[in-house]
DOZA-794989 format. One record per residue (C-alpha): residue number from 1; residue in three letters; x, y, z. Coordinates in steps of 0.05 Angstrom, whole numbers. Example, Ala and Ser with C-alpha at 12.3 -4.5 7.8 and 13.67 -1.06 7.14 Angstrom:
<vexlos>
VEXLO  resi  resn      px      py      pz
VEXLO     1   ALA     246     -90     156
VEXLO     2   SER     273     -21     143
</vexlos>
This chain:
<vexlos>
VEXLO  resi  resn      px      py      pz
VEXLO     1   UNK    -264    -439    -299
VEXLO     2   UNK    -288    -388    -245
VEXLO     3   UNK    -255    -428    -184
VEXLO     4   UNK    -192    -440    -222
VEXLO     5   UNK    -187    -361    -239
VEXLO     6   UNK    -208    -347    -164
VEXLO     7   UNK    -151    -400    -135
VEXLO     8   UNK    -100    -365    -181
VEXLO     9   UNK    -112    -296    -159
VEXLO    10   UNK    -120    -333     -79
VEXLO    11   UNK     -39    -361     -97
VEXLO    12   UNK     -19    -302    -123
VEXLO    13   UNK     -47    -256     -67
VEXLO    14   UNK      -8    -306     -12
VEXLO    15   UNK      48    -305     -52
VEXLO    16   UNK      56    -227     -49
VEXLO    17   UNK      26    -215      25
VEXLO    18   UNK      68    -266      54
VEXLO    19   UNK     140    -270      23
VEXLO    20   UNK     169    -208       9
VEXLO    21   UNK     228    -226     -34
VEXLO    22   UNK     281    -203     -93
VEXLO    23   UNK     314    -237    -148
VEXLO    24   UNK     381    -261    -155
VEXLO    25   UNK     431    -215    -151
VEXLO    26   UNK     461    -245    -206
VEXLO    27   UNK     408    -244    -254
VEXLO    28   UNK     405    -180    -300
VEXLO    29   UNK     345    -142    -330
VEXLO    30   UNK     333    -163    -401
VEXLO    31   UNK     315     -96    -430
VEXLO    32   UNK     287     -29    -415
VEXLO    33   UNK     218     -25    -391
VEXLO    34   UNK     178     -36    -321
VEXLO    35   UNK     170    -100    -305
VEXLO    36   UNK     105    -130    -256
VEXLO    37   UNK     122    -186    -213
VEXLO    38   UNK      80    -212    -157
VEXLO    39   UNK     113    -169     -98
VEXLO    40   UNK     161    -137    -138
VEXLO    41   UNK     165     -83    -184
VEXLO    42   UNK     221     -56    -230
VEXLO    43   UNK     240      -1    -272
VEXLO    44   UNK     304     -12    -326
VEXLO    45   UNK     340      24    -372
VEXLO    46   UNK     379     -39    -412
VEXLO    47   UNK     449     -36    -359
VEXLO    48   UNK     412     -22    -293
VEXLO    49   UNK     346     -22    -255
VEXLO    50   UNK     323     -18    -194
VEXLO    51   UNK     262     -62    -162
VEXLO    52   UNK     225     -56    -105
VEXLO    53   UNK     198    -117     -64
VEXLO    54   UNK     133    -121     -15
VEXLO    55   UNK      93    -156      30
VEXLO    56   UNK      64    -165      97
VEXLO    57   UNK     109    -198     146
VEXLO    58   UNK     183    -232     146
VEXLO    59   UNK     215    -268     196
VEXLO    60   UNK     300    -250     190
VEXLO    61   UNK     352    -272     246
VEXLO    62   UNK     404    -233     218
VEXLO    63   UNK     380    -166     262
VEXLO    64   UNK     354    -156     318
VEXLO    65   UNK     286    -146     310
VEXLO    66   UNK     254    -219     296
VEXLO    67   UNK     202    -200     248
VEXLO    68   UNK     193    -143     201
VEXLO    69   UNK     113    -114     191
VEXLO    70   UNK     103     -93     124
VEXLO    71   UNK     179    -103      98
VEXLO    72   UNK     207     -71      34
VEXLO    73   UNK     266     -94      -5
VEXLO    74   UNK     295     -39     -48
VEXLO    75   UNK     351     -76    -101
VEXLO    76   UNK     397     -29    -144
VEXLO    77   UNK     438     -64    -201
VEXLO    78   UNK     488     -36    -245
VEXLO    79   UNK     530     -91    -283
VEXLO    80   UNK     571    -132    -231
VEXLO    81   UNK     553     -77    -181
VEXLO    82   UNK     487     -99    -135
VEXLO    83   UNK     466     -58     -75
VEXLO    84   UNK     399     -86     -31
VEXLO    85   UNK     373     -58      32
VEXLO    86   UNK     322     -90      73
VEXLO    87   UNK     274     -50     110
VEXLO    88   UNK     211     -57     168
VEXLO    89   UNK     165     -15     126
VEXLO    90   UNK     128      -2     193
VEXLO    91   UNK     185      20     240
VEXLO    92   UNK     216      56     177
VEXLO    93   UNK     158     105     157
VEXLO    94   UNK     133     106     221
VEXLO    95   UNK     200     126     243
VEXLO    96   UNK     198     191     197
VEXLO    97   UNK     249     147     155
VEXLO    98   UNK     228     174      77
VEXLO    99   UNK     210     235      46
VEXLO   100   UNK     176     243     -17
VEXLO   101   UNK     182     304     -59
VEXLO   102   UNK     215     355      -8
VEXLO   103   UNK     295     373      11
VEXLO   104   UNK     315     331      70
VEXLO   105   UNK     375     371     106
VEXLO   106   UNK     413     324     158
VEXLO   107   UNK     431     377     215
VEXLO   108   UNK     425     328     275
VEXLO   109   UNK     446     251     281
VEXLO   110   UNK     399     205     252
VEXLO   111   UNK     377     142     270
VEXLO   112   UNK     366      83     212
VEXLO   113   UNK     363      82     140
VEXLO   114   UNK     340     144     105
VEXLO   115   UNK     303     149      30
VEXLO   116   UNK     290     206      -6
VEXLO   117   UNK     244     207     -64
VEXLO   118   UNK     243     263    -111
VEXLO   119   UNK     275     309     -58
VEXLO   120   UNK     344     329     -56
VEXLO   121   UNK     388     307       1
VEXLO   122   UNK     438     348      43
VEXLO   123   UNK     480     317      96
VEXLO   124   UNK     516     348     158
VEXLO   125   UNK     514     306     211
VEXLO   126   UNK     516     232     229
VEXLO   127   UNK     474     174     193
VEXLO   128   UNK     469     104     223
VEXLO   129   UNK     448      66     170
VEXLO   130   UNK     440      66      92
VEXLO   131   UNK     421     126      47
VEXLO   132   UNK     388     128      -9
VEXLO   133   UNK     369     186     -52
VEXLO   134   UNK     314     166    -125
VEXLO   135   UNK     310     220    -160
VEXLO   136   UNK     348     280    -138
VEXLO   137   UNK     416     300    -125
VEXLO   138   UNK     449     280     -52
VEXLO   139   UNK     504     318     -30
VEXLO   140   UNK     552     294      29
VEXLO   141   UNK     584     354      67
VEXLO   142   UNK     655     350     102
VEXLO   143   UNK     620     340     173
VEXLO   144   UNK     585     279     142
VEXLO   145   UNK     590     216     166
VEXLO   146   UNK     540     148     133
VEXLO   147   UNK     555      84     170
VEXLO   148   UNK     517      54     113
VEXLO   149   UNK     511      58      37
VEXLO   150   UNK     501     120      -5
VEXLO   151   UNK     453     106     -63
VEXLO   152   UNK     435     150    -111
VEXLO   153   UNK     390     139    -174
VEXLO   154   UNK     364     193    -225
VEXLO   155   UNK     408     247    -199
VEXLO   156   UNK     487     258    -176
VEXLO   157   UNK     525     251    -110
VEXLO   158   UNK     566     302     -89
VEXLO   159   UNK     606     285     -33
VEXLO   160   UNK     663     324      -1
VEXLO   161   UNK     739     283       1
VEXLO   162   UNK     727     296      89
VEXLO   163   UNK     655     248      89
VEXLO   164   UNK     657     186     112
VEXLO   165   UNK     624     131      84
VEXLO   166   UNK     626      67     118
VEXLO   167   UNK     593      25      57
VEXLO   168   UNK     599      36      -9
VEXLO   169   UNK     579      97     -62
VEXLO   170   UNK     541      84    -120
VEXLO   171   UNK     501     136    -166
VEXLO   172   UNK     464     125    -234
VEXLO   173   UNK     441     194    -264
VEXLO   174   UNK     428     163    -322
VEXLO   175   UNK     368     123    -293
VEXLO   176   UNK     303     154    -303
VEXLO   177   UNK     242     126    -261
VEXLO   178   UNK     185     139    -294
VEXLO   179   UNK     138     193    -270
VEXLO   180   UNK     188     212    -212
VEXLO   181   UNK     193     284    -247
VEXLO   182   UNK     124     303    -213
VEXLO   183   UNK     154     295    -143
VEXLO   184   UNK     190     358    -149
VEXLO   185   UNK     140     402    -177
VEXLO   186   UNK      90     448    -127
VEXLO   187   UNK      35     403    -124
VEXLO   188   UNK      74     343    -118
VEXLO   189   UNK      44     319     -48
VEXLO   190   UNK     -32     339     -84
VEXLO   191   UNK      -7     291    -144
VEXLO   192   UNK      12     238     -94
VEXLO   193   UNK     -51     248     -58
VEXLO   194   UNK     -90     244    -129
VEXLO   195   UNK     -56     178    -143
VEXLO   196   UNK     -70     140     -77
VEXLO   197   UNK    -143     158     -79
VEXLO   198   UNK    -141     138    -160
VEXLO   199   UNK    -104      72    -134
VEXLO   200   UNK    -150      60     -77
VEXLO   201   UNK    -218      67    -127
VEXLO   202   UNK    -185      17    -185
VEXLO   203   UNK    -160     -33    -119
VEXLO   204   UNK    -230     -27     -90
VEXLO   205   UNK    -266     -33    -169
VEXLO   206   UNK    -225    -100    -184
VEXLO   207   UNK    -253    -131    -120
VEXLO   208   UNK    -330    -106    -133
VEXLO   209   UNK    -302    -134    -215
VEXLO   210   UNK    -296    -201    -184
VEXLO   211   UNK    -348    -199    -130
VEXLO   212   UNK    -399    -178    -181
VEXLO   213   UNK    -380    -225    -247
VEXLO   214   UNK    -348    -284    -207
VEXLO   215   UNK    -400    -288    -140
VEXLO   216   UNK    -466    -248    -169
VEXLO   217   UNK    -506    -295    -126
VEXLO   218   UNK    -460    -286     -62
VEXLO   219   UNK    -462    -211     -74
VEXLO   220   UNK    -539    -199     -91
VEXLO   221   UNK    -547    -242     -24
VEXLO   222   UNK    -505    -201      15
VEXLO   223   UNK    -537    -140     -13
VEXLO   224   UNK    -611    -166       9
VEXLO   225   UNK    -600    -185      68
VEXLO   226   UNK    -558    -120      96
VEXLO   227   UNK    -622     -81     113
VEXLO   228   UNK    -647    -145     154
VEXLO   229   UNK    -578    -165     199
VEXLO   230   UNK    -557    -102     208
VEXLO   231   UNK    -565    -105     285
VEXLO   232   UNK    -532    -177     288
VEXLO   233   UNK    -471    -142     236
VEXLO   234   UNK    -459     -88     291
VEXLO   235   UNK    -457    -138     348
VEXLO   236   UNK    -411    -190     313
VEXLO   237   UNK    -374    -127     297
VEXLO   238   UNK    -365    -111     375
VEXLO   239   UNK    -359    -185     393
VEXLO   240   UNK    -300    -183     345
VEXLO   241   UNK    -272    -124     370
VEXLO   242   UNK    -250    -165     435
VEXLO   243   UNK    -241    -236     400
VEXLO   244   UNK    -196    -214     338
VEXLO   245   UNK    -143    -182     389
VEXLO   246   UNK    -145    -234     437
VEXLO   247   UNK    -138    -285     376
VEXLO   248   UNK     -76    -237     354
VEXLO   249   UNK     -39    -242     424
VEXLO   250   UNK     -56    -318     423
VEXLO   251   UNK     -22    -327     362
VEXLO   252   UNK      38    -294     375
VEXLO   253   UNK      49    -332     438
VEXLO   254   UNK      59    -390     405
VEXLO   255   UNK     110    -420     369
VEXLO   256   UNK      73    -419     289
VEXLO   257   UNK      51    -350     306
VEXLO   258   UNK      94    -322     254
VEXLO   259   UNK      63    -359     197
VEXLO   260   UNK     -13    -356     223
VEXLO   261   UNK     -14    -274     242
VEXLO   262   UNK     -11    -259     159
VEXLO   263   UNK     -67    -315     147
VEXLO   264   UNK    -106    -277     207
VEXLO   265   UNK     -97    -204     178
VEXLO   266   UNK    -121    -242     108
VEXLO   267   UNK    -176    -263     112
VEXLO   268   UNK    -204    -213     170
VEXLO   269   UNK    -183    -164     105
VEXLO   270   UNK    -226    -212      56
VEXLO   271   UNK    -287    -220     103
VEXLO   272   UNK    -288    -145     107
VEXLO   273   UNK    -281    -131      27
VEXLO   274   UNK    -334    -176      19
VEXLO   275   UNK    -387    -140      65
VEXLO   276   UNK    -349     -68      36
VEXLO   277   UNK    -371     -92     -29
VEXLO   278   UNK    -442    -110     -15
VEXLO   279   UNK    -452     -52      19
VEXLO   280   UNK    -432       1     -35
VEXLO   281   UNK    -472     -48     -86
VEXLO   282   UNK    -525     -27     -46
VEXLO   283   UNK    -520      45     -31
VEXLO   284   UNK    -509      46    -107
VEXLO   285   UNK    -578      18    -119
VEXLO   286   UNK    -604      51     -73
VEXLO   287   UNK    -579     109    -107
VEXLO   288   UNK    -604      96    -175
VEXLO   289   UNK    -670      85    -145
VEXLO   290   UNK    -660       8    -180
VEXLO   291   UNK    -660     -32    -107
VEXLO   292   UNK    -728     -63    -127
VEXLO   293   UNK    -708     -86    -202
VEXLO   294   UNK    -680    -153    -212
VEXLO   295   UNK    -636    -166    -273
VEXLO   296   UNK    -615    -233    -293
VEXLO   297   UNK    -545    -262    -319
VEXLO   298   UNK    -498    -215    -338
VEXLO   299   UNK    -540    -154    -337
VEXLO   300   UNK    -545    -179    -259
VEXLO   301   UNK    -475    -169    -251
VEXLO   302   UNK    -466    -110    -285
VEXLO   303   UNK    -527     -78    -246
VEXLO   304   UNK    -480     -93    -192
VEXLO   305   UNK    -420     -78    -210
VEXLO   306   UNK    -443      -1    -233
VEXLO   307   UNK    -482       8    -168
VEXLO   308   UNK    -419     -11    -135
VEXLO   309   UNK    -372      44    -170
VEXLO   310   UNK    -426      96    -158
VEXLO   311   UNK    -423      80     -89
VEXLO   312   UNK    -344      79     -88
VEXLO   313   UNK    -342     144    -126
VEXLO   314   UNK    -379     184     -77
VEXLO   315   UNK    -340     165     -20
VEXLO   316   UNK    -275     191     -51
VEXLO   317   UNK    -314     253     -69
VEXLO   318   UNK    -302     287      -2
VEXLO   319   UNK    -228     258     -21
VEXLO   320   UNK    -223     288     -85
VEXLO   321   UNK    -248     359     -66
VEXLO   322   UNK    -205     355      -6
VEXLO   323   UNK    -140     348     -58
VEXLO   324   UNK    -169     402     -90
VEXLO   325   UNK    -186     457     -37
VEXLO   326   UNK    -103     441      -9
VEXLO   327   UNK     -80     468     -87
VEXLO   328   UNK     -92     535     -59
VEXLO   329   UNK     -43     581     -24
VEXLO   330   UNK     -96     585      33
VEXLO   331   UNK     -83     554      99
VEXLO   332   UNK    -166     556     116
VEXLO   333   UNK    -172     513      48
VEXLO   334   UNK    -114     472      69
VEXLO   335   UNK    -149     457     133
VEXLO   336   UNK    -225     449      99
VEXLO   337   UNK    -186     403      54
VEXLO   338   UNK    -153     354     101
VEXLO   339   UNK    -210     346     135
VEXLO   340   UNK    -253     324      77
VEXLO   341   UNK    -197     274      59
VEXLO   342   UNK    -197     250     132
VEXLO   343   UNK    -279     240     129
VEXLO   344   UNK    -267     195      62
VEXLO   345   UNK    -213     158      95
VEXLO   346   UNK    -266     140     163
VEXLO   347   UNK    -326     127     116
VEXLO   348   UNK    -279      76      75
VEXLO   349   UNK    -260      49     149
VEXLO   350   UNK    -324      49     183
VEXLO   351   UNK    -351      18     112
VEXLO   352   UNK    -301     -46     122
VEXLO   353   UNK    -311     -50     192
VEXLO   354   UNK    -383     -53     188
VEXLO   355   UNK    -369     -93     122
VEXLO   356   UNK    -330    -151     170
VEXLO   357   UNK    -391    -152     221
VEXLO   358   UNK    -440    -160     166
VEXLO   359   UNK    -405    -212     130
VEXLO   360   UNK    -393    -257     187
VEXLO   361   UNK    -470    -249     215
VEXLO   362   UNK    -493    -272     144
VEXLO   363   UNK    -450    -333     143
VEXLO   364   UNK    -472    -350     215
VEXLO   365   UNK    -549    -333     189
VEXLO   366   UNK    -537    -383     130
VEXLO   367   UNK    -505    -435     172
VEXLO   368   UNK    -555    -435     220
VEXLO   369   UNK    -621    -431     175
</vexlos>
């Protein structure tokens, strides 16, 4: 029963790192409600919805770029009426492409596809590509010009008879994405913040869930033998420093490249969960003064499954303050607080990274005994 619940969430993880898709265009939301797909999420009202597609890498001929990092599929549907845009998440937030929660004013040409969510949208100027506004109101001056589609969900488009629109207009007011209200507020980006470090802590719980309940002898041998290989963790973890980007280039030299980079990112992601997870089991311990008990069976597991969220809760305690301190109307705070969010985020990197190395020494230690 254990390794057929392990293969199923194994499938389903491929499924939603390495396909990003959408449904049919023809096929219509049943009701009202959000629906949970692998790689795809969607919010309805009955007559329209909107969805939201994910993954990790996509291959598409139709542009000019040959494969997308991290692409996103936004789908709007309103009775015949279908509207999809395809995006390189990388290139596109990277590029300063979305906004979430403030006014975006358009005073200069822009460059690709722009999103705005919870923030009202003002254009004056030239946009080469698609716009879409969730949330808020978008409003198209006479000196506008959207080579694109205009989008607008949860709030109205006002656009003056003298913009040009190259695609098509659609707007929903009537659509209400749940929870999108908060973006507007003051302490919208705090509230964002909150959520990702909530997100992060429930992500990183169902992994130490599984790891504790569905590998308790895996994980209590990880956990004793991290004081003992910590020297040979550090050095695979320097070894691999070199061989993983070496491996990377390798791979997309060749022709399957495409197909082996996501398995690559995978499982170097896995190996360095695991060792995360052993490690805050046994800080946790550690912390509870319980490293020398042994439980048995379940209690086992649940000894390290506790330790494990202790651990995890204390690293997003610098995190949590941090969110805190930037409520204030205090730039000193702000600063004191972006810093202690930027310590969380390195201890949660330097804890997978020295996760990886100790992972891979212990399987080389157990092969080799």
């Amino acid at each position: 029963m254990r390794k057929l619940v392990l293969v199923v969430i194994a499938l389903l993880a491929l499924f939603c790192l390495f396909r990003a898709y959408s449904q049919d265009t023809t096929e219509r939301s049943a009701g009202a409600g959000i629906r949970l797909q692998p790689g795809l999420i969607e919010v309805g009202d009955g007559t329209a919805s909107l969805g939201l597609s994910f993954g990790l890498m996509e291959r598409s001929g139709e542009q000019r770029r040959l494969v997308s990092v991290l692409p996103l599929r936004v789908v709007y549907r309103n009775g015949e009426t279908s509207v999809s845009i395809g995006l390189n998440g990388f290139a596109f937030l990277m590029g300063g492409g979305a906004s979430i929660g403030a006014p975006v004013v358009v005073s200069s040409p822009h460059r690709g596809d722009l999103l705005s969510v919870g923030g009202r949208v003002t254009v004056d100027s030239r946009v080469d590509g698609d716009l879409w506004v969730v949330g808020a109101d978008a409003e198209l001056s006479p000196r506008a010009e959207v080579t694109g589609n205009v989008v607008v969900i949860g709030g109205r488009l006002n656009a003056s008879p003298r913009a040009v629109v190259g695609g098509t207009m659609s707007q929903l007011p009537g659509l209400k994405v749940p929870l999108l209200g908060v973006l507007g507020t003051q302490f919208s980006a705090q509230a964002l913040e909150l959520a990702g470090v909530v997100l992060g802590y429930v992500l990183f719980g169902s992994a130490l869930f599984l790891s504790s309940y569905y590998l308790a002898a895996h994980a209590r041998q990880m956990q004793q033998a991290l004081p003992s290989l910590w020297r040979q963790a550090l050095i695979t973890l320097v070894v691999s420093l070199v061989v993983i980007p070496l491996a990377v280039v390798l791979i997309i030299a060749s022709v399957v490249g495409v197909l082996l980079l996501p398995l690559l990112v995978l499982v170097v992601f896995l190996l360095a969960l695991d060792g995360y997870m052993a490690l805050c089991t046994a800080i946790g311990g550690w912390v509870r003064a319980s490293k020398g008990r042994r439980a048995a069976g379940s209690e086992e597991s649940l000894s390290l499954f506790t330790s494990g969220l202790l651990a995890l809760f204390l690293v997003n305690v610098p995190a949590l303050a941090g969110i805190l301190l930037t409520a204030f109307r205090s730039a000193a705070l702000a600063r004191v607080g972006t810093l202690l969010q930027a310590l969380s985020l390195a201890v949660t990197g330097a804890g997978l990274a020295y996760g990886f190395g100790a992972t891979l020494a212990h399987t080389r230690y157990r092969v080799t005994r």
